[in-house]
SEVOLUM-905899 format. One line per 2 residues: number of its first residue (from 1); their letters; for each residue y, z, x of C-alpha. Coordinates in pm, whole numbers. Each point is the difference from the previous one (the first is absolute). Layout:
# residues N
NUM = A = Y:Z:X | ...
***
This chain:
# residues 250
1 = XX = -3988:939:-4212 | 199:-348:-143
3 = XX = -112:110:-317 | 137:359:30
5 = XX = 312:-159:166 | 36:-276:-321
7 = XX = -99:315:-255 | 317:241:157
9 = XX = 237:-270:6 | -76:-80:-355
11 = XX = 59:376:-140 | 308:28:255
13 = XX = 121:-322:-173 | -69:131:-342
15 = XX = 171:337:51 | 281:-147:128
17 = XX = 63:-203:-290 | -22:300:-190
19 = XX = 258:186:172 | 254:-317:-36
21 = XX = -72:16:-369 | 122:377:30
23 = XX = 331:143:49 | 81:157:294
25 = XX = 192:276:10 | -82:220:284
27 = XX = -156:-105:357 | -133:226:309
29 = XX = -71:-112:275 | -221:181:254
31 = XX = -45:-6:361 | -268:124:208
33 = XX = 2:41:383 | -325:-101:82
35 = XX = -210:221:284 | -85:-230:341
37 = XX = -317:-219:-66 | -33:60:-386
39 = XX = 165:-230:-210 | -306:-198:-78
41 = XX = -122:381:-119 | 329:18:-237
43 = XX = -73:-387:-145 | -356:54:-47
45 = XX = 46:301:-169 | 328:-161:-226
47 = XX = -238:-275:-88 | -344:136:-88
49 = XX = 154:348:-139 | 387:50:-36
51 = XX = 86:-337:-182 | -314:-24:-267
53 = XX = 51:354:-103 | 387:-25:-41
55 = XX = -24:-338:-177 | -247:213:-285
57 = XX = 293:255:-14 | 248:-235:-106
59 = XX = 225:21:367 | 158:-333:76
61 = XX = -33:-89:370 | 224:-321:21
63 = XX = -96:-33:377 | -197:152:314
65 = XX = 126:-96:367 | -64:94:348
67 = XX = 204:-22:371 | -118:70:349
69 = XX = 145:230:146 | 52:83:351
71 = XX = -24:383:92 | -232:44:-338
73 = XX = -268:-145:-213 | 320:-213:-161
75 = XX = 72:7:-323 | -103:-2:-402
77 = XX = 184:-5:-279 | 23:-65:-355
79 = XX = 240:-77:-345 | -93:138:-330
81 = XX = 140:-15:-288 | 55:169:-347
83 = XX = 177:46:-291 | 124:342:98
85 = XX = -42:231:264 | -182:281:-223
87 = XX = -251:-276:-102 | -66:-126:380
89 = XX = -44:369:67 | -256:60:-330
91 = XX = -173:-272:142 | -40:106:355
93 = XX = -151:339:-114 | -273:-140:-201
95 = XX = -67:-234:309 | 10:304:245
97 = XX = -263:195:-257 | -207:-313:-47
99 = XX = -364:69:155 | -73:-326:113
101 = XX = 346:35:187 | -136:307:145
103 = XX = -311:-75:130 | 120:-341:123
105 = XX = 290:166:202 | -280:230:109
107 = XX = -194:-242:168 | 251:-167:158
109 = XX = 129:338:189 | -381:16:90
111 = XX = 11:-398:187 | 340:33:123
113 = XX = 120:366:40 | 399:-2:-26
115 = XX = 131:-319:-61 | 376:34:-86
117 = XX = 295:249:192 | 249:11:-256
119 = XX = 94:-123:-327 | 371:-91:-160
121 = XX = 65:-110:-360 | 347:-158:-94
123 = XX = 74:55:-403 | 169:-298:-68
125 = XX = 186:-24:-342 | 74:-368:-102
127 = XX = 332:-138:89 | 147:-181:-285
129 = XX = 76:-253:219 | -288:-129:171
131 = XX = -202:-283:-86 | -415:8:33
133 = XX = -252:-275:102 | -361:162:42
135 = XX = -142:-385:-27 | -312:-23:219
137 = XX = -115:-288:203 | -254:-92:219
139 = XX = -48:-21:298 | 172:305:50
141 = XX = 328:106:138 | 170:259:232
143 = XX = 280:220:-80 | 285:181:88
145 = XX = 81:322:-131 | 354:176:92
147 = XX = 107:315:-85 | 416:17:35
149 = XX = 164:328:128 | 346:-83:-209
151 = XX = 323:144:91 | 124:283:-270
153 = XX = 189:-183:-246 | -93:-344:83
155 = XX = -326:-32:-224 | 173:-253:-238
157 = XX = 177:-182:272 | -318:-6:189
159 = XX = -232:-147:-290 | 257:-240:-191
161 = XX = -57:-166:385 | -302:14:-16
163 = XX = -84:-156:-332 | 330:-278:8
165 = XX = -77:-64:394 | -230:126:233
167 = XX = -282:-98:-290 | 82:-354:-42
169 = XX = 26:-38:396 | -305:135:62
171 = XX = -130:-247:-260 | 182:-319:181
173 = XX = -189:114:304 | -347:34:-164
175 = XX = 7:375:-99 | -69:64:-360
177 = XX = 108:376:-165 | -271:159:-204
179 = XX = 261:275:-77 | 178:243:85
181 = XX = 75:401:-116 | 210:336:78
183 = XX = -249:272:79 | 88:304:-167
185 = XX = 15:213:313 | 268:-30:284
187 = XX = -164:9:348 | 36:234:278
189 = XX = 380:-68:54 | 81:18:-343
191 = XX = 40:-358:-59 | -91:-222:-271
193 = XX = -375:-195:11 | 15:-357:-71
195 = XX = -330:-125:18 | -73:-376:-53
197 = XX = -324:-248:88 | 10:-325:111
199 = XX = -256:-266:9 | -75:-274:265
201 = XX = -282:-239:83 | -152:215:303
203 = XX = 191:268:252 | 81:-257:234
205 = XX = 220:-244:-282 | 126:383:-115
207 = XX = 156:36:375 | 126:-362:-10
209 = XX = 188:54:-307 | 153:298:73
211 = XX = 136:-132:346 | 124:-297:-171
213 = XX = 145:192:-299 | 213:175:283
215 = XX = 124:-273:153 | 112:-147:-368
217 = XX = 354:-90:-31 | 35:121:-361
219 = XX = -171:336:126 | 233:59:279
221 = XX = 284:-38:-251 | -88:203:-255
223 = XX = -138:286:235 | 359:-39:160
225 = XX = 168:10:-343 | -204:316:-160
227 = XX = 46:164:280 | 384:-17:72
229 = XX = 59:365:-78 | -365:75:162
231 = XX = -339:10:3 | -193:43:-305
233 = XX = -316:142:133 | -122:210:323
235 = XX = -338:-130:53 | -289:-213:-143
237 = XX = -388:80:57 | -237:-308:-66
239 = XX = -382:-39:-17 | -142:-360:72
241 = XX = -291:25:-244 | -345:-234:-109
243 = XX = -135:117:-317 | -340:130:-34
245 = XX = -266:-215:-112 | -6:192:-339
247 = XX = 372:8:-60 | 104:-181:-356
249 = XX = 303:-83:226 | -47:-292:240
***
C-alpha cells in the first residue's frame, strides 16, 4: 500500500508538471452530489478506473476533492483542463468508449450500486485576468471553492475587487488564490458565475482566515467603497474541500 501510495503521487506529480508546461485555455469543473454512504465508492472507483483511463486519453485533471456533507453522501468534484472545449469533449468520448473504462465502471455499479444523485459541470472560459498557481506541496492542503452569484452588470466591478483586493487580503491572512474564472453559463437567476478556489493549510485555518479577513480594516473599506451605489453580487456558494489522495493538486 506505501508503495502504491509513493507510485500515484509520483505520476500525479508528473502529470501535473505536464499540464503547467501546457497552456490553458479552457477549464470545467464538475460537481457531483454524492448518494448517502458512498463516497468511498466514487474515490475508489476515480482512483483505480476513472483517473488511469483519462490520463491515457490525454484529459488533464488538475485536481480531485471531496466535502462532507450533511443531508447527503457530501460532495466530489473536479477541474480539468484543455486547450479548447471541442478537444476536452474529443477526449471525453474516446474515454467514455474506452473498454477498460467500461468494464471498470461496470464493476463498480456491481460493489456499490448508485453512488452519485446528480451531476453539474461549470464551462469556464479563461478570464484574461486571472493569475494561476497549480504548485503542489506536501503534506497536503484544504480548499475553498466559491462560486459568486454577481449582480447584472457588475462582473467587472466585482472581479477588478477581487484580483486588486479581496486576493491580496486573503493572502495577508494565510489564503492563497489558485485562480479564478467566469463560467460560461449564468445560473438560475440569470446572474453571472464567478467561480474562484482558494487554498489554506487545513479547513479549520480556512475558517480562521475568512473570519479574520472580515474583520480586516482594509476589507471593510473597500467593501464600503465598491459598494456605495450597491451591492455587486446576490449570493456566494462555497465548498470546504481536502483533495483526494490521487489529486495532482494538493
Amino acid at each position: 500500500m506505501k508503495y502504491l501510495s509513493v507510485l500515484l503521487l509520483a505520476v500525479a506529480s508528473c502529470w501535473m508538471s505536464r499540464a503547467m508546461a501546457e497552456p490553458h485555455n479552457y477549464f470545467e469543473l464538475r460537481l457531483y452530489t454524492v448518494t448517502s454512504n458512498k463516497l468511498d465508492g466514487v474515490l475508489e472507483r476515480f482512483r483505480k478506473t476513472v483517473e488511469p483511463v483519462r490520463h491515457r486519453h490525454g484529459i488533464r485533471t488538475l485536481g480531485y476533492w471531496s466535502a462532507p456533507g450533511t443531508t447527503n453522501g457530501g460532495l466530489f468534484a473536479y477541474l480539468m483542463s484543455a486547450a479548447s472545449a471541442a478537444e476536452l469533449q474529443k477526449q471525453e468520448k474516446e474515454f467514455g468508449a474506452d473498454a477498460d473504462f467500461q468494464k471498470g465502471y461496470a464493476a463498480s455499479n456491481a460493489k456499490h450500486g448508485k453512488t452519485v444523485d446528480g451531476i453539474s459541470a461549470l464551462r469556464l472560459g479563461v478570464d484574461p485576468t486571472a493569475k494561476f498557481d497549480f504548485t503542489s506541496t506536501q503534506p497536503a492542503r484544504a480548499f475553498d471553492l466559491r462560486v459568486y452569484s454577481v449582480l447584472p452588470g457588475k462582473l467587472d466591478a466585482f472581479r477588478n475587487r477581487w484580483r486588486d483586493s479581496a486576493v491580496p487580503i486573503y493572502e495577508r491572512h494565510g489564503l492563497h488564490s489558485v485562480g479564478w474564472w467566469v463560467a460560461e453559463s449564468k445560473d438560475a437567476e440569470g446572474h453571472d458565475q464567478f467561480v474562484c478556489l482558494l487554498v489554506g493549510g487545513s479547513l479549520a485555518s480556512i475558517q480562521k482566515s475568512i473570519r479574520e479577513f472580515h474583520q480586516d480594516a482594509e476589507w471593510i473599506r473597500v467593501e464600503k467603497e465598491t459598494e456605495a451605489n450597491g451591492k455587486l453580487r446576490s449570493g456566494v456558494t462555497a465548498y470546504k474541500m481536502t483533495p483526494a489522495d490521487f489529486s495532482g493538486l494538493k
